[in-house]
Structure formats: structure tokens, C-alpha cells
N, C-alpha and C positions, 0 to 999 in steps of 0.2 A: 248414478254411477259414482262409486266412491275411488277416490286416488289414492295411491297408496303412497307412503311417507315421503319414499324417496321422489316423486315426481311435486311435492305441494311448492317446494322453493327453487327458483332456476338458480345457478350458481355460474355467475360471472367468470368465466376462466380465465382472462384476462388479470381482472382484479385477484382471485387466487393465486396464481403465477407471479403474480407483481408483490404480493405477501410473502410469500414462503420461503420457509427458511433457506432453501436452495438458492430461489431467487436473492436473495440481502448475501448469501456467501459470494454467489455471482458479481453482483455488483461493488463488493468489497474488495474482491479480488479486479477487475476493469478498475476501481479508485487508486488501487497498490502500483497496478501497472501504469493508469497516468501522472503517478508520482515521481514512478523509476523513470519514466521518458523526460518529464520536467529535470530533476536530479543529473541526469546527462548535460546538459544546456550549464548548468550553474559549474559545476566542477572541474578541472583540470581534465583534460583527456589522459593525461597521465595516469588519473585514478580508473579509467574507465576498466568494466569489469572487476573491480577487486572491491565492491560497495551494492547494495542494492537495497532498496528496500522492503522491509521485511514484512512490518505491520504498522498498522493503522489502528490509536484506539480513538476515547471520546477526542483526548484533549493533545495526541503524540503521537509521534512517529518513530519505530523501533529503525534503525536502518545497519543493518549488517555489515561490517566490514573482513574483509581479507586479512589483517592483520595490524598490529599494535601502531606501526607508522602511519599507514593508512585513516586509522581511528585521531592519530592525536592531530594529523595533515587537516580532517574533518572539525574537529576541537578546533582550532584555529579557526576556520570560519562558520562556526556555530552560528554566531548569532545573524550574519549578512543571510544563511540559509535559513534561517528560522525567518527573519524579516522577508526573503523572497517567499517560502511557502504561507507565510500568513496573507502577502498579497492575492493566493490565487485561492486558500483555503485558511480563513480569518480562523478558525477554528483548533486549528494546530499552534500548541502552547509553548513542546515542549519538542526536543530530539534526544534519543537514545540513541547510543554507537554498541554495537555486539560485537567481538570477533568471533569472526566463523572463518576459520583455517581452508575449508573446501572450497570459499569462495575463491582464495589464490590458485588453486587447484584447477579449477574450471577454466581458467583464464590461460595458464600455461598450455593447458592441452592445447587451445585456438591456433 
């Protein structure tokens, strides 16, 4: 009895799942989110809602701000933020601040 192609290799779905591009967006996205919960703890509650972060690449962190105050509030303690995230994620070199105007936006509706 001959098998036909599809049945000659059994395929782990577990390990596919754990590959796939869905899964890595997944996961990137759970790393962004335990950045923004860390990010809360470090910063003024003052600032809270008007920053979050945004992206994750090799070497940085994009984190968005609500507006130009906010951004330079941030600049000021760059580097103390930069020394706590490399404690918990040695990997992160750098931080980017964005403004994104709808972030203050989001915040006032609350």
C-alpha cells in the first residue's frame, strides 16, 4: 500500500503554531504590552495615558507621546528609562519619543 504525500510527514502543530508569522506578531504584541505595564510603574502618574508604547525593534523602543511636553517631560529622564528597561530587557539600546496628538485625545474622553 503506497501513502500518499500528504500523509509521509506528520507535522508538529504545536511547533507550526509556535513558528508562524501570526504566532511572532502575537508574541510581539504580549512584549509591547508588558513594556507599556512596566512604563506605568517608572513614570509620573501625571503622565499616565498620554504615552505608550508603540514598537519594539532589534535594538529600541518607539514610545508615543500625546504631545511636545509630554515628549521633552520623557527626554529628561531618558537615560534613568533606558537603564530600567535594559535591566529587565538588556537588549533595548535606544528610545524614540513620536507625538501622536490622538493619544491626548483618548485620555480626555476617560
Amino acid at each position: 500500500m503506497e501513502r500518499s504525500k500528504r500523509h509521509q510527514k506528520v507535522m508538529n502543530i504545536k511547533e507550526l503554531l509556535d513558528t508562524s508569522s501570526l504566532a511572532q506578531v502575537m508574541k510581539k504584541g504580549l512584549f509591547i504590552n508588558e513594556l507599556n505595564q512596566n512604563i506605568q510603574q517608572l513614570l509620573p502618574s501625571r503622565f499616565i495615558g498620554l504615552y505608550r508604547v508603540a514598537n519594539f525593534s532589534e535594538d529600541g523602543l518607539t514610545i508615543e507621546v500625546a504631545s511636545a511636553v509630554v515628549r521633552q517631560g520623557l527626554l529628561f529622564r531618558q537615560q534613568e528609562l533606558l537603564q530600567t528597561f535594559r535591566r529587565i530587557h538588556p537588549e533595548i539600546n535606544r528610545l524614540q519619543f513620536r507625538i501622536n496628538p490622538e493619544l491626548g485625545k483618548k485620555s480626555i474622553k476617560k
